[in-house]
C-alpha positions in Angstrom: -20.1 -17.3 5.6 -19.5 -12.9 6.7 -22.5 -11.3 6.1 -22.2 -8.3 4.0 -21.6 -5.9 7.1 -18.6 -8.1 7.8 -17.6 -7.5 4.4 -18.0 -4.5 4.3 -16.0 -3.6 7.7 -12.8 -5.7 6.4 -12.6 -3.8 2.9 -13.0 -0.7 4.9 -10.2 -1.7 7.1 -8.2 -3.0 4.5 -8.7 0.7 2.9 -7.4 1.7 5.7 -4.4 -0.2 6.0 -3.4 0.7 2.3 -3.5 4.6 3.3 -1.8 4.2 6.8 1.3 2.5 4.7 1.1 5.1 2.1 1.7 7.7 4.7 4.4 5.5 6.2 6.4 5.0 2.4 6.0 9.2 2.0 7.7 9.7 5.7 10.2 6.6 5.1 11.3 7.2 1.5 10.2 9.7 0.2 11.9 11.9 2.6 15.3 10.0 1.8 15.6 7.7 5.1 16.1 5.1 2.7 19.2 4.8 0.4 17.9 2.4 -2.3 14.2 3.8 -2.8 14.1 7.5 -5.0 11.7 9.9 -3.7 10.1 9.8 -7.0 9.6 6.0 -6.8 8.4 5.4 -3.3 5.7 8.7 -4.0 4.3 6.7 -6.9 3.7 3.8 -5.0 2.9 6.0 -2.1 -0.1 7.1 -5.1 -0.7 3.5 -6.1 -1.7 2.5 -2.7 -4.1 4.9 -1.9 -5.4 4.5 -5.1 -5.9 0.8 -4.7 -7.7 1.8 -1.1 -9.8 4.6 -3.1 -10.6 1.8 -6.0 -9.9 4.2 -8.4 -10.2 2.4 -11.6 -7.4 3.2 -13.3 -5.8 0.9 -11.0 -8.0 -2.3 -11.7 -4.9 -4.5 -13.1 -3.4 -3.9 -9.5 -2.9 -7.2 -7.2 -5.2 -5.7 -4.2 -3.9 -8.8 -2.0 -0.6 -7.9 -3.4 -0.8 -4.9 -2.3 -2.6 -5.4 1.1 0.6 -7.6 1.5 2.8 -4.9 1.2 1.1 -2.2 3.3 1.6 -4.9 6.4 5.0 -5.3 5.3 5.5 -1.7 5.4 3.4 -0.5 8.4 5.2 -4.2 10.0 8.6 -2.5 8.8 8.6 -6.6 7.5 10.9 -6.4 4.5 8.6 -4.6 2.0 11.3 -4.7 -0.6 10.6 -8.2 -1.3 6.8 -7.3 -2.1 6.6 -7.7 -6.0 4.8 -4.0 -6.1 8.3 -2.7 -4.8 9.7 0.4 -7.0 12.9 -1.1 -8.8 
């Protein structure tokens, strides 16, 4: 079993994961390179992720493995549409 150090260094890097894809959604979408994600939409997830890496906890009801999912998918370029977080 991790100790707590090694714990502690994955959710760190998982934090950081979650704001490196929110950075990549604001320069993918929100700046209109995509044609079927609104700027509006992909800035609100773009919110919801770093939240999620903040643990804000407003966003408690949030899927954090869900999410974590979809920040590889869209640091990966992998697909993130089919991630279940994906704005509609």
């Amino acid at each position: 079993m991790g100790s707590s150090h090694d714990d502690a260094d994955l959710r760190a890097a998982q934090s950081n994961l979650l704001l490196d894809a929110a950075a990549v959604m604001r320069r993918r979408y929100v700046r209109g390179n995509d044609g079927g994600t609104s700027p509006n939409a992909a800035e609100a997830l773009a919110n919801v992720l770093e939240g999620v890496a903040r643990a804000e906890p407003a966003l408690h009801q949030i899927d954090r493995d869900e999410a974590i999912a979809l920040a590889h998918r869209l640091v990966d370029d992998d697909h993130p549409e089919l991630s279940r977080m994906w704005p509609a």
